[in-house]
C-alpha positions as CSV (number, residue, x, y, z in Angstrom):
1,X,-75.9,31.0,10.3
2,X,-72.9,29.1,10.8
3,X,-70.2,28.4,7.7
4,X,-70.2,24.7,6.5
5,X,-68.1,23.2,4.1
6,X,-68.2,19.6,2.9
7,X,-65.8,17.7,1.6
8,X,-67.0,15.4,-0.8
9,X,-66.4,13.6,-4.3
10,X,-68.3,12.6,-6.9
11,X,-70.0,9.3,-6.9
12,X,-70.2,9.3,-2.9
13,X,-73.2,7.8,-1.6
14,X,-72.8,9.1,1.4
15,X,-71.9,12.4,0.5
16,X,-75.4,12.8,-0.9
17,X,-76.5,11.6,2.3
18,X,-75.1,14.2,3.7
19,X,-75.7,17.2,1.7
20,X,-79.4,16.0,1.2
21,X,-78.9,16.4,5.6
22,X,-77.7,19.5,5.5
23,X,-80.1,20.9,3.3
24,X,-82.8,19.3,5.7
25,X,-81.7,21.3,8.5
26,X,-82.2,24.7,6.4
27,X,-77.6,25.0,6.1
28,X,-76.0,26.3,2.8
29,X,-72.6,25.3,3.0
30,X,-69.8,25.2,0.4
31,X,-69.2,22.3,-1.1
32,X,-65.3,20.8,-1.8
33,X,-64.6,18.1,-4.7
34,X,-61.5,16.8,-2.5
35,X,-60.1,15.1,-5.8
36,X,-59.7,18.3,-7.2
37,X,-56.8,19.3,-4.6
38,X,-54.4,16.7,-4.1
39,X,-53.3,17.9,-0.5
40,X,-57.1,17.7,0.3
41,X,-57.2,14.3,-1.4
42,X,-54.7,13.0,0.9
43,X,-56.3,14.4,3.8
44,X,-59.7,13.2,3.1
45,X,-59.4,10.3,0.7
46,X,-60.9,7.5,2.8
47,X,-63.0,9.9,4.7
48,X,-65.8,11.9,2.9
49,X,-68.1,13.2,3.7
50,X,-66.2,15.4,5.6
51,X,-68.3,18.2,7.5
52,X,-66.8,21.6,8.6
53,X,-68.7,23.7,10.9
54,X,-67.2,27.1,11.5
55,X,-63.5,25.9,10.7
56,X,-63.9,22.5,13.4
57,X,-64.4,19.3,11.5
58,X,-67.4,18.1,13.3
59,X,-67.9,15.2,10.9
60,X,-66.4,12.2,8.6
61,X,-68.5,9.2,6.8
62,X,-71.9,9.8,8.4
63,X,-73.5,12.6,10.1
64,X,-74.8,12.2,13.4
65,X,-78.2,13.7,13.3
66,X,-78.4,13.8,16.7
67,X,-75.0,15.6,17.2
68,X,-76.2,18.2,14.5
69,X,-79.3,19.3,16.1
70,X,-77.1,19.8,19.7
71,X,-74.4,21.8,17.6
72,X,-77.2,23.8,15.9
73,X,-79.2,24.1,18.9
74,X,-76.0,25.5,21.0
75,X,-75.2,28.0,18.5
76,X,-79.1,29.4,18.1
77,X,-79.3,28.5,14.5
78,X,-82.0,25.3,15.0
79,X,-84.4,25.7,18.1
């Protein structure tokens, strides 16, 4: 199972989106308030959802489903 984190805040429609995405495709991941860490906030402020996927930011704003299921499918974890 590969190690997900997503940077979100609260209030992000999108973010929902995405964990709600995530969840679809059978990943736990960690989840990251980005306003709770003001280096992060400065990073990310304009960009959540941000998606890690074992430490490479595959993802900002929207997920690319289609993208997803290659990543998953090349690592074994989605057939």
């Amino acid at each position: 199972m590969p190690k997900v984190v997503l940077y979100t805040r609260q209030g992000c429609h999108l973010c929902q989106v995405a964990a709600t995405m995530l969840a679809r495709y059978g990943l736990a991941y960690e989840s990251v308030d980005v306003d709770q860490d003001a280096e992060l906030r400065a990073r990310y402020d304009q960009c959540v959802p941000v998606v890690e996927i074992d430490g490479r930011e595959r993802f900002r704003g929207r997920i690319d489903e289609l993208l997803l299921r290659r990543l998953l499918s090349a690592s074994g974890d989605v057939s």
